[in-house]
C-alpha positions, 0 to 999 in steps of 0.5 A: 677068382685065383685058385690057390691050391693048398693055403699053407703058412709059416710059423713067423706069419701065424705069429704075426696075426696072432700078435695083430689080432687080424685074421688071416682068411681076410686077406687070403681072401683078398689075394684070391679076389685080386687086391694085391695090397700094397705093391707097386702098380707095375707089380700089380700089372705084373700079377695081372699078366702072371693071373692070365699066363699061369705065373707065381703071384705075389701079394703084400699087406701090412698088418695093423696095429703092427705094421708087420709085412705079409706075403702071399705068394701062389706058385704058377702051377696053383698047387700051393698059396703060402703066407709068410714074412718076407724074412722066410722068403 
């Protein structure tokens, strides 16, 4: 499982949640377990190698009903996983 450090989120990310009605631990939860979500499979591969080499991780999810994107991102160090939209990349 992916140590994620201090799980922080933005203001536009807690907003879309509570617009979806999805929670959030779920997919944290995911990220940590490894479903990447919706990326390439290259950009899977890339987590993986990213997971075993101390590299930033990048997850992607679309929030139903909305089909709002989401990412999560935890930097290389594993001090910090932050959940935001991409917009507030």
């Amino acid at each position: 499982m992916l140590e994620l450090g201090k799980v922080v989120a933005t203001k536009g990310a807690i907003g879309a949640f509570d617009d979806s009605g999805e929670n959030p631990v779920t997919y944290i939860t995911r990220h940590a377990k490894g479903d990447w979500g919706d990326l390439q499979t290259a950009d899977k591969e890339a987590n993986e190698y990213a997971v075993a080499n101390g590299l930033r991780v990048l997850s992607v999810y679309f929030l139903p009903p909305t089909n709002v994107k989401i990412y999560i991102i935890t930097e290389w160090d594993r001090s910090v996983t932050t959940v935001l939209l991409p917009d507030e990349y």
